[in-house]
C-alpha positions as CSV (number, residue, x, y, z in Angstrom):
1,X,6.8,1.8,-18.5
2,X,7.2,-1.1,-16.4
3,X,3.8,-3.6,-15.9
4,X,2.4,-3.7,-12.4
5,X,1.5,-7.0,-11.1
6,X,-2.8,-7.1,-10.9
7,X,-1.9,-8.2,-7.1
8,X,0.4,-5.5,-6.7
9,X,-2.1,-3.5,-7.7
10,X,-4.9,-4.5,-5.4
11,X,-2.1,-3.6,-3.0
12,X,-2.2,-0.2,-3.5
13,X,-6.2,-0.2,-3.6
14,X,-6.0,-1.8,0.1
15,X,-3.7,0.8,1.3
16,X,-5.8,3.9,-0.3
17,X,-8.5,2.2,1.3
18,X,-7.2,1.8,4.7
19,X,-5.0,5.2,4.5
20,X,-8.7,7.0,3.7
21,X,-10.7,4.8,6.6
22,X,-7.9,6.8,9.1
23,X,-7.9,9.8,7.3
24,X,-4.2,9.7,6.9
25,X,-2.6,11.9,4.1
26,X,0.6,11.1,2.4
27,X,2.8,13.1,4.4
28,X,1.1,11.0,7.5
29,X,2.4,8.0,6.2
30,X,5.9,9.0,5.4
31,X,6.3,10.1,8.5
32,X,5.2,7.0,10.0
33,X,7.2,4.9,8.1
34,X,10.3,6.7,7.3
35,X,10.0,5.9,3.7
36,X,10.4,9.2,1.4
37,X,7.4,10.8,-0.1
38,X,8.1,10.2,-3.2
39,X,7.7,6.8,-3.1
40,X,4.7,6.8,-0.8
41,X,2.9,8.7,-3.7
42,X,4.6,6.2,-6.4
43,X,3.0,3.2,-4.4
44,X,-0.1,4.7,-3.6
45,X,-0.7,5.9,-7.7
46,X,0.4,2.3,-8.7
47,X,3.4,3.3,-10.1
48,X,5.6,1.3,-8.6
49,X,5.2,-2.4,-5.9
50,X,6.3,-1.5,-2.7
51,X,8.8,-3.8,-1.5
52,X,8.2,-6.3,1.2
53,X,10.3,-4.1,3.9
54,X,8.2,-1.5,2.5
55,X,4.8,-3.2,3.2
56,X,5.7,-4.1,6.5
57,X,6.4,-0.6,7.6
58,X,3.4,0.7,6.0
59,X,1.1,-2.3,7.3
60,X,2.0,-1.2,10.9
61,X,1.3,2.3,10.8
62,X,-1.8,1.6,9.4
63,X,-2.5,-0.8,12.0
64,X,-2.1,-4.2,10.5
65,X,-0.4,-6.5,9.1
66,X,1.3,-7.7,5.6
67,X,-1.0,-10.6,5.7
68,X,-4.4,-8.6,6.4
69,X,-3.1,-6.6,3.3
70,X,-2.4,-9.6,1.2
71,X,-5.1,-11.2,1.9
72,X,-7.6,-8.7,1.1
73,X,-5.6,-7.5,-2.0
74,X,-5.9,-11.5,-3.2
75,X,-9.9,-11.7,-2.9
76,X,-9.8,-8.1,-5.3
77,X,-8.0,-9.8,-7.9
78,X,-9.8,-12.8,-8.0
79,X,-13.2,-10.6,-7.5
80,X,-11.4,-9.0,-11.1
């Protein structure tokens, strides 16, 4: 198995975080993004970095931006 980055992992905490502050499900996001399923769930377990096309779309339906998301996955890592 492939090694995740410790900041792409924050990544994925940020997202859970801010999908579960909306109450948005999986399916919720997908459908806002128009990226497949699959790789919602794949992102969101930590399975795999979502790309930087990838972050943008989800960044907007959650209501902010790649930077926000950076940002706060950056302070996790060094909080680590």
């Amino acid at each position: 198995m492939t090694r995740i980055d410790p900041l792409d992992l924050a990544v994925t905490k940020v997202i859970r975080k801010l999908m579960s502050a909306r109450e948005m499900t999986n399916e919720d996001l997908s459908a806002q993004t128009g990226i497949h399923l699959r790789t919602i769930i794949r992102i969101r377990k930590g399975e795999r970095a979502a790309t930087v096309g990838e972050l943008r779309a989800i960044a907007k339906a959650l209501g902010t931006t790649v930077s926000a998301i950076a940002i706060e996955a950056e302070a996790i890592v060094e909080d680590d």
